[in-house]
C-alpha positions in Angstrom: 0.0 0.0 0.0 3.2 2.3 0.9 4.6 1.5 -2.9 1.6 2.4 -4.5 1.1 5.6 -2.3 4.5 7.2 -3.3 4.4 5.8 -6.9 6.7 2.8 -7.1 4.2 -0.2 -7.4 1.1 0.3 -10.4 -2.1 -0.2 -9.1 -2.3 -3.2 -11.2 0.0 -5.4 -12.9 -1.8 -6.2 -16.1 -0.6 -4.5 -18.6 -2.2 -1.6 -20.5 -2.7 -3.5 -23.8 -4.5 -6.2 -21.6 -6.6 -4.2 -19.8 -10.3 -4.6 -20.7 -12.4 -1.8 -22.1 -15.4 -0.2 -20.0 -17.1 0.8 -22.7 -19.1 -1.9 -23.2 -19.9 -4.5 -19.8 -21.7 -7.3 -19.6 -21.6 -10.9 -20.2 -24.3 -11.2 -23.0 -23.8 -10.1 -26.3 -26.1 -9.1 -28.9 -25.8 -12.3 -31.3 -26.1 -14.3 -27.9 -29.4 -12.6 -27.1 -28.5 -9.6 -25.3 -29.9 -6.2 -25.9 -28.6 -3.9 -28.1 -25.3 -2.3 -26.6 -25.8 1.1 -27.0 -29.1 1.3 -26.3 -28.5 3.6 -23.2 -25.8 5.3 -24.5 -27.8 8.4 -25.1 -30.7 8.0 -22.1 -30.2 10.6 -19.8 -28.8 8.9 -16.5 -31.0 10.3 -14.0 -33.8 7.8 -15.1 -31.9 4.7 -15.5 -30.2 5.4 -12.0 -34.2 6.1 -10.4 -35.1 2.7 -12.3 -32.0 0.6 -11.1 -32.0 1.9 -7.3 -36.2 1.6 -7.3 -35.6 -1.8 -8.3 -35.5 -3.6 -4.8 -37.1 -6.6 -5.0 -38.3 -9.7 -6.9 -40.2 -9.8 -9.6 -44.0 -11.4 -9.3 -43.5 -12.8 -13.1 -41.1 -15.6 -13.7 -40.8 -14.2 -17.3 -40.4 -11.1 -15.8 -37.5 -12.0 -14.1 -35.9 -13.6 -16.8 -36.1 -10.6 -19.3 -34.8 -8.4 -16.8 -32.2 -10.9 -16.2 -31.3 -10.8 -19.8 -31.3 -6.8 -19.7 -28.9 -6.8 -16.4 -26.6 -9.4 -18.3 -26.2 -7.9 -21.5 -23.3 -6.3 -22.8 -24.5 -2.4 -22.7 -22.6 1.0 -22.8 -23.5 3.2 -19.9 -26.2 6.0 -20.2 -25.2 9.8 -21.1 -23.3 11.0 -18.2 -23.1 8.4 -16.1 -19.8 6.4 -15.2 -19.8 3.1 -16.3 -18.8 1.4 -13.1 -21.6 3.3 -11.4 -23.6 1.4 -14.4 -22.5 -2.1 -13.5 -22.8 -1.5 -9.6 -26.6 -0.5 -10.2 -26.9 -3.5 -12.2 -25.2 -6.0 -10.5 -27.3 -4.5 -7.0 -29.7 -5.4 -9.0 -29.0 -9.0 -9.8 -27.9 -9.6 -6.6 -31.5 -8.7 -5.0 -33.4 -10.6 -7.6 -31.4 -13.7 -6.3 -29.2 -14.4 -9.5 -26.2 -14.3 -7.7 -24.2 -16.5 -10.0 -24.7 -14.0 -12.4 -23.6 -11.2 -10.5 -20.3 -12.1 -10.0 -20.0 -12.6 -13.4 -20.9 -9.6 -14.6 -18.4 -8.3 -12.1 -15.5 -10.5 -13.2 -15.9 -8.9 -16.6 -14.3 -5.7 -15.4 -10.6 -5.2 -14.2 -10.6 -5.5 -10.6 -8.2 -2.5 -10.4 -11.5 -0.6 -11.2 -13.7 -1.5 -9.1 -15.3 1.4 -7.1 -16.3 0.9 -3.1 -20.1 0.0 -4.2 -19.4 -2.1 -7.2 -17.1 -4.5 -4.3 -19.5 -4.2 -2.1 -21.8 -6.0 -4.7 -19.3 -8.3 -5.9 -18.5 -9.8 -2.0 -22.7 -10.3 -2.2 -22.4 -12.3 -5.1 -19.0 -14.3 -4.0 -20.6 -15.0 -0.8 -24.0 -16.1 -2.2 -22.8 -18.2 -4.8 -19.9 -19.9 -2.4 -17.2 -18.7 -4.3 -15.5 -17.4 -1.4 -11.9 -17.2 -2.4 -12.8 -15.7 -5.9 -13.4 -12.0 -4.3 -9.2 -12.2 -3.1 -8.0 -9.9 -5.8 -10.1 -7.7 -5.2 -10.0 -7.9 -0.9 -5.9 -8.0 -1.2 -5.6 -5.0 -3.8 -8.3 -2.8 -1.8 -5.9 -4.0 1.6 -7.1 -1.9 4.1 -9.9 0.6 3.0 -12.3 -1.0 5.1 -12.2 -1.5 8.7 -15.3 -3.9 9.2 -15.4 -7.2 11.2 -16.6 -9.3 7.7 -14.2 -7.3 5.6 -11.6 -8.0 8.2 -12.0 -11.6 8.2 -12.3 -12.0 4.4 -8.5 -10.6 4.4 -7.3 -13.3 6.6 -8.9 -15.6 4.5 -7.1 -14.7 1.9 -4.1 -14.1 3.1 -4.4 -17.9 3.8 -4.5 -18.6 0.0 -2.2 -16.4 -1.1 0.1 -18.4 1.4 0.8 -16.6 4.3 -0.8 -18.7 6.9 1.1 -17.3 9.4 -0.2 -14.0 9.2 -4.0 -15.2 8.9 -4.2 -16.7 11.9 -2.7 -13.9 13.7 -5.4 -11.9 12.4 -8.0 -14.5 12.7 -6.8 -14.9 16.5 -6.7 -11.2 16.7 -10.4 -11.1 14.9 -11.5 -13.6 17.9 -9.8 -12.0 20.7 -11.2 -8.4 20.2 -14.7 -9.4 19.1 -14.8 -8.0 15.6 -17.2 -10.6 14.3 -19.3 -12.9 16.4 -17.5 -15.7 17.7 -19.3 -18.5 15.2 -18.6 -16.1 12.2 -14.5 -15.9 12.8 -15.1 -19.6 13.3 -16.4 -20.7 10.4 -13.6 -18.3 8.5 -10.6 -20.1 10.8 -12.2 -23.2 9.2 -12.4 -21.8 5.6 -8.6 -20.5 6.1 -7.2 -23.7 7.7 -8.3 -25.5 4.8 -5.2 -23.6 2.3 -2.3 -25.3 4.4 -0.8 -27.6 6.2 -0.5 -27.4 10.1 -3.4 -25.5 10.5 -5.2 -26.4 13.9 -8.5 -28.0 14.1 -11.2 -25.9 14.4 -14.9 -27.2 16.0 -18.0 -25.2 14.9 -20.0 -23.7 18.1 -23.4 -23.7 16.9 -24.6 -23.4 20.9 -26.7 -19.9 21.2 -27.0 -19.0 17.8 -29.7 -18.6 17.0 -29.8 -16.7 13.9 -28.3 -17.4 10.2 -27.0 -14.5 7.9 -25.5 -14.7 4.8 -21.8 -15.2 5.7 -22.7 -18.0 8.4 -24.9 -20.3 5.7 -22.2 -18.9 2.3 -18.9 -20.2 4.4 -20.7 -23.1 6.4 -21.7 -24.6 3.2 -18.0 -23.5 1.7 -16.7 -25.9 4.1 -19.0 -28.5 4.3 -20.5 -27.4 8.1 -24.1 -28.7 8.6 -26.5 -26.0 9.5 -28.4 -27.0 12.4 -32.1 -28.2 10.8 -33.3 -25.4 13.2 -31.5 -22.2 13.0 -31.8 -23.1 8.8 -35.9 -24.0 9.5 -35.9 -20.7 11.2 -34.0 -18.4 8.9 -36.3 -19.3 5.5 -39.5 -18.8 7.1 -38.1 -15.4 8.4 -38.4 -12.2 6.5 -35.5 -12.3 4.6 -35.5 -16.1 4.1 -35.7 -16.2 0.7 -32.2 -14.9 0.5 -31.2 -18.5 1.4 -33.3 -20.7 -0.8 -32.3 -18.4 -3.4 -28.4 -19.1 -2.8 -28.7 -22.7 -2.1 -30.9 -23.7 -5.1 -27.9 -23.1 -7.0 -24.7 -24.3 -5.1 -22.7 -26.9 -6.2 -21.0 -28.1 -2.5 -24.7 -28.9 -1.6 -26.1 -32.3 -3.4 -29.3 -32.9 -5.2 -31.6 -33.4 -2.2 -30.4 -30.2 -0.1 -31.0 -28.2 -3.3 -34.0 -29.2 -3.8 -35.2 -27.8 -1.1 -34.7 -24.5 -2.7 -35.2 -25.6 -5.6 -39.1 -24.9 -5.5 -38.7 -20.7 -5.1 -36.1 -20.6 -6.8 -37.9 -22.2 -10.7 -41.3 -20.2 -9.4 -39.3 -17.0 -9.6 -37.0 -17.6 -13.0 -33.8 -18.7 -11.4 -33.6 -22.1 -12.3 -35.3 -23.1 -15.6 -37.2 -26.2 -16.5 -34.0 -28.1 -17.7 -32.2 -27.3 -14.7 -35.1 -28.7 -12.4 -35.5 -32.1 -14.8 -31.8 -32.5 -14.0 -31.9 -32.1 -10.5 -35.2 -34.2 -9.6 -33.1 -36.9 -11.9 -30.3 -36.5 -9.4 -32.3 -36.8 -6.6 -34.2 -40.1 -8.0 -31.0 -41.7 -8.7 -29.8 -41.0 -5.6 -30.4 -44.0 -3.2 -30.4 -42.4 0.2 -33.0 -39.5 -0.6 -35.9 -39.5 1.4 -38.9 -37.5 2.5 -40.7 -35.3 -0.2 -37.4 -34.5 -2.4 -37.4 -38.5 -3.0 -41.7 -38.7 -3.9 -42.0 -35.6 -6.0 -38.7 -37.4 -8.0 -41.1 -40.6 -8.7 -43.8 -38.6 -9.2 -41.7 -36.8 -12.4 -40.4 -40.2 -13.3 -44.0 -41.8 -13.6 -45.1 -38.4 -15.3 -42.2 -38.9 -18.3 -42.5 -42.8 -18.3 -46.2 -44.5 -17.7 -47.8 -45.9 -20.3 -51.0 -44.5 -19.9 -51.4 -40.2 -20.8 -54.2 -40.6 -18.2 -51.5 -42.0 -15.4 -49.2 -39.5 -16.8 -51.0 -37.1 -15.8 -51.9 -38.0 -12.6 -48.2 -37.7 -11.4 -48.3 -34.5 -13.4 -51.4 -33.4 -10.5 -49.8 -34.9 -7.6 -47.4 -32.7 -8.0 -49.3 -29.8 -8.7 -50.8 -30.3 -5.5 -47.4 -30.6 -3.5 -46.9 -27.1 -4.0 -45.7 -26.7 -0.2 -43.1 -29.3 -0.9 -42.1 -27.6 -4.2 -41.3 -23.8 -3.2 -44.7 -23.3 -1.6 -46.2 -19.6 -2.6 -49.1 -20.2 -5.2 -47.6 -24.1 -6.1 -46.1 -22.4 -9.8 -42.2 -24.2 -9.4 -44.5 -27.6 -10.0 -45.5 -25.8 -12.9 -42.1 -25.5 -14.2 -40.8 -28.9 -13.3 -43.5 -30.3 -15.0 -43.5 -28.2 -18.4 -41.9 -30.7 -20.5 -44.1 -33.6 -18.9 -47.0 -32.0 -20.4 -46.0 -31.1 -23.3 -45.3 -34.9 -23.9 -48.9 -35.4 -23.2 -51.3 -35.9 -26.9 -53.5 -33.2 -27.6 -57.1 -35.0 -28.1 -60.6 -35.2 -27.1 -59.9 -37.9 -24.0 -57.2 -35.5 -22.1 -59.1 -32.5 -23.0 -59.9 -32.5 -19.0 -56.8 -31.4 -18.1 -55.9 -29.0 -20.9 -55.6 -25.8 -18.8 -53.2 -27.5 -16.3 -51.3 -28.3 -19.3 -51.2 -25.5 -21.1 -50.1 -23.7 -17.9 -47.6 -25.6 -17.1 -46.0 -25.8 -21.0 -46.3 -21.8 -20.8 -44.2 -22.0 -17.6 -40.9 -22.9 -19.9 -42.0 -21.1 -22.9 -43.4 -24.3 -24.9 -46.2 -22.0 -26.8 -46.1 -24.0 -30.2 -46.7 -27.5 -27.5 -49.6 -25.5 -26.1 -51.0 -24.1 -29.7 -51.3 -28.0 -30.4 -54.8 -27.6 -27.9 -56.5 -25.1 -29.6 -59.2 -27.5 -31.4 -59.8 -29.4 -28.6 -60.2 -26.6 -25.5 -63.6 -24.7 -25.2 -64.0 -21.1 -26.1 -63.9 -19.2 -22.6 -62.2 -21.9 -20.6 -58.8 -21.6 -19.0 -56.8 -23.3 -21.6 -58.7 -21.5 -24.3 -57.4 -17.8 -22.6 -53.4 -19.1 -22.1 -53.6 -19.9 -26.1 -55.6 -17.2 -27.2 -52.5 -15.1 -25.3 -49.5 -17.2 -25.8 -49.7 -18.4 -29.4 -47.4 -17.3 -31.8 -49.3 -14.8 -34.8 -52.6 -14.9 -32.5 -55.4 -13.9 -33.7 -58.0 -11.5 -32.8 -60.5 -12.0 -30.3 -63.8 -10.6 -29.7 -65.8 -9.2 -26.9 -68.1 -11.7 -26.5 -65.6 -15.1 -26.1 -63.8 -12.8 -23.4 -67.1 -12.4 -21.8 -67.5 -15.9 -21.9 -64.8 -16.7 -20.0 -65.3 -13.8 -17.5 -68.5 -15.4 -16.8 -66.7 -18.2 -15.4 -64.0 -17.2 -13.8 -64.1 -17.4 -9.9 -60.8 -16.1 -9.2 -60.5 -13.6 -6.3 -62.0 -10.4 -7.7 -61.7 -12.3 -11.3 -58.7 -10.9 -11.5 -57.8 -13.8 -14.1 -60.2 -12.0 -16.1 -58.7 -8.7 -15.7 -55.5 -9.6 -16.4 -56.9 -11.7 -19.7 -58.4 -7.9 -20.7 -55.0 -6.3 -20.1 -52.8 -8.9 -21.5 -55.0 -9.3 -24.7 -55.4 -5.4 -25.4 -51.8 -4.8 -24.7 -50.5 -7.5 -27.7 -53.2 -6.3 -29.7 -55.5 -9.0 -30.1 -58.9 -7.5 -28.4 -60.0 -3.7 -29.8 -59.6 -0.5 -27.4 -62.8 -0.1 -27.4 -63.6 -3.6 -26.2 -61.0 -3.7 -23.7 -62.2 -0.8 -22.2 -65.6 -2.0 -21.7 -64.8 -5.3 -20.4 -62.6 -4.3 -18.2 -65.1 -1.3 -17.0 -67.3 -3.7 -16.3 -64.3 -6.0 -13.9 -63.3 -2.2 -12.5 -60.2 -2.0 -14.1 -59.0 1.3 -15.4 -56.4 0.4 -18.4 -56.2 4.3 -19.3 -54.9 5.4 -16.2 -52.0 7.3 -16.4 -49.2 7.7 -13.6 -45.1 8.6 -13.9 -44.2 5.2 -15.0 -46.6 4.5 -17.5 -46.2 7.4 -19.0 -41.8 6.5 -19.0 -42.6 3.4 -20.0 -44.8 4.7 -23.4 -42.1 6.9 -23.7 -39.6 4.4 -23.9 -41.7 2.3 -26.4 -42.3 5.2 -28.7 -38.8 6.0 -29.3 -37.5 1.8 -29.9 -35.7 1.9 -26.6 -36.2 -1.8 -25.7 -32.9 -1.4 -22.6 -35.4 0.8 -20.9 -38.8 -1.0 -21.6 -37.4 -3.9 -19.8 -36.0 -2.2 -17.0 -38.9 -0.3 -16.3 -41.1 -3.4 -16.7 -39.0 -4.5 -13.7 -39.4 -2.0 -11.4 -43.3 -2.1 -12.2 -43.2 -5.9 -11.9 -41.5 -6.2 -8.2 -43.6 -8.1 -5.3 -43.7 -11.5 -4.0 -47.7 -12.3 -5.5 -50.0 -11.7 -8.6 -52.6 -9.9 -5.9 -49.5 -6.9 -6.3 -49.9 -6.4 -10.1 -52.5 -4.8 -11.3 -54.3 -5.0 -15.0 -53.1 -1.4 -16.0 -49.7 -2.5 -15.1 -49.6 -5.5 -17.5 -51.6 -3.8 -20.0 -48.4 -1.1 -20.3 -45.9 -3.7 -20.2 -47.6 -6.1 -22.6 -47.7 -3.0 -25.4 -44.5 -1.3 -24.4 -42.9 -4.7 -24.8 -44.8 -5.0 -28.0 -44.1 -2.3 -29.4 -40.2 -2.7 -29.2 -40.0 -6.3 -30.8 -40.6 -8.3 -28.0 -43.9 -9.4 -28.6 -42.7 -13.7 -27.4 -41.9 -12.2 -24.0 -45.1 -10.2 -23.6 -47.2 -13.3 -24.8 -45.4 -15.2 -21.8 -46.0 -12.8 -19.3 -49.4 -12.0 -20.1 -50.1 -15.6 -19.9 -48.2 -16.3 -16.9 -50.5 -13.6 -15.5 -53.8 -15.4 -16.5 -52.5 -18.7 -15.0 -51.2 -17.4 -11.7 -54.2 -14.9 -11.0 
């Protein structure tokens, strides 16, 4: 630190030729299905920061979260005025509280770590820590030395120092972390452990779970680094706790942890766009072949098996609704990960007259991953104004138009709480187009929606639609998307994101949402 104050050691060591560009960051390019780069460039900053720092919380769409996801990823040039590391801290805050941690960090390991500002770390040691790559924030906590004074910051150096071979010195400071009470005593622990584990002659350490009673972040990100069971208790505790989704979110996705643990998290974690339909196939096949899996992870895994491989569509579909109706087992909320593990099941299911029964199950749960051409296969065999007929009249590719009176149809049978399945049918179908203004506007009179009103975001987001800006649509989709349940969204809110989304060529992800709206209402 000395050497670099009076000028005789660079701040970094990679040289200039090597050093990567911050004119562009982001880990998803435009042929790879990012946005276009510079479609912030000339957005005046003031709104994107408003957006990006409003943007606290999940989102209540699974397809919302993953084209926000895609935004947050993309490879992007930073908005008029605005510095771009500023512009990847937002982003990456961002990511981290949506729960794609994994993600994070590796939108932060696409810029130098010689540049990263104070907020941007703070970010990345989220994302390290969530995704139990522990050791991979080291550059950054060894270069930044001693501009932080914190207990956690404190012990991440002497964890590091333990990799980068001085053993002696971290367990000085560890000792040192211990004796003058920097960090609770089961956090400086836990990082003993974590540093012990990068030589040889380290003592043995023993894990004092006795009086804690709480988990954060650091206690569950190095336990599970280490391999240090979590008493079933303080874990139980922690996820039914505000804040507990934190946890499912970061274990869903941990390698160290094996198929059974993970899917325990596994549930919240496919409901909210985290983990995809592939992803929870795999893991269900893991935790079927795995002989000492028991409890629900080991039933809902036969129940997927019997749901690929019975004989019968009519037994295949059963397994299919038993796990529908496990919903607590798979995520709990409203029961919608089921959907997603189930998606290809059902697709795999013939469209005709004798499974006609189950068609808006089906349909639902194809729409989960995206299958709309599966679910189009239906649309002879489901009834004008049933639920199946609605997710297809929404989700099919080059839908047509529909008319007043089959929406009234199915408004006159729709017992959802304050048909709001309805309402959201109304918004989602006058927002891609497919039911007049005029219509709309009287149906959803009559339901006691308003799809006119007019408030500061709708009119940004119109704004951003008008002009071909689709960077900004999404992101302000986002922040009009966050809460934790469908009874948060209302129809005027889908209606502007369904058309703004529209409007700047991404009619496939407004036909998913919109539907995903219909079936989760």
């Amino acid at each position: 630190e000395l050497d670099q104050l009076l000028g005789l050691k660079p701040k970094t060591d990679i040289p200039p030729g090597a050093q990567r560009a911050l004119t562009r960051v982001g880990v998803l390019a435009a042929d790879e299905g990012g946005l276009p780069p510079v479609a912030l460039a000339n957005q005046s900053d003031k709104l994107v920061r408003a957006v990006l720092n409003g943007t606290q919380g999940p989102m209540v769409s699974r397809w919302g979260h993953i084209l926000l996801r895609r935004a947050l990823a993309s490879r992007l040039a930073a908005p008029l005025g605005m510095d771009p590391i500023e512009f990847a801290a937002l982003r990456v805050g961002v990511l981290n509280r949506i729960g794609e941690y994994t993600l994070a960090r590796a939108v932060v390991q696409d810029i130098d770590t010689a540049n990263w500002s104070a907020p941007l770390t703070q970010e990345a040691l989220t994302a390290y820590l969530a995704s139990g790559d522990i050791t991979g924030a080291c550059p950054a906590v060894r270069l930044q030395g001693s501009q932080r004074k914190d207990g956690e910051w404190q012990l991440w150096q002497a964890i590091c120092n333990a990799y980068a071979g001085e053993t002696a010195l971290s367990a000085t400071q560890l000792d040192r972390a211990l004796f003058r009470g920097v960090a609770p005593r089961v956090d400086v622990l836990l990082a003993r452990r974590l540093a012990g584990a990068a030589g040889r002659g380290q003592r043995g350490v023993q894990i004092e779970w006795n009086g804690v009673d709480d988990l954060n972040p650091w206690r569950f990100g190095i336990a599970n680094a280490v391999g240090e069971p979590i008493p079933e208790k303080v874990l139980g505790d922690a996820l039914k706790a505000r804040g507990g989704a934190y946890y499912a979110r970061s274990g869903a996705l941990l390698p160290m942890l094996n198929a059974t643990q993970r899917a325990a998290f596994a549930g919240r974690a496919a409901r909210e766009g985290i983990m995809s339909a592939d992803a929870m196939v795999d893991l269900y096949s893991e935790v079927y072949l795995d002989s000492a899996a028991t409890g629900d992870p080991q039933t809902n895994a036969a129940s997927l098996r019997e749901a690929y491989v019975a004989v019968d569509p009519a037994a295949r579909i059963a397994a299919m609704q038993r796990l529908w109706a496990a919903g607590a087992s798979l995520g709990g909320g409203d029961g919608y990960g089921a959907r997603v593990l189930t998606a290809y099941a059902a697709a795999r299911i013939p469209a005709n007259e004798n499974n006609a029964g189950a068609a808006g199950d089906l349909i639902g749960a194809m729409l989960a991953a995206g299958l709309d051409r599966n679910a189009a296969r239906w649309a002879e065999f489901v009834d004008e104004g049933s639920l199946g007929w609605a997710l297809i009249a929404l989700a099919a590719p080059n839908g047509e138009a529909v008319g007043q009176g089959a929406v009234e149809s199915f408004v006159d049978d729709d017992n959802s709480p304050q048909q709001r399945k309805s309402a959201f049918l109304v918004a989602g179908l006058a927002g891609l187009g497919r039911l007049s203004e005029s219509d709309a506007n009287a149906v959803a009179g009559d339901l006691g929606a308003d799809l006119t009103r007019q408030t500061r975001w709708s009119r940004a987001i119109s704004d951003a639609a008008n002009v071909g800006n689709p960077a900004l649509v999404v992101m302000l989709a986002g922040l009009g998307m966050q809460g934790t349940s469908w009874e948060q969204m209302t129809p005027m809110h889908l209606y502007r994101i369904t058309s703004a989304l529209t409007r700047v060529g991404m009619e496939a992800e407004a036909r998913m949402i919109a539907a995903e709206a219909v079936a989760r209402g």
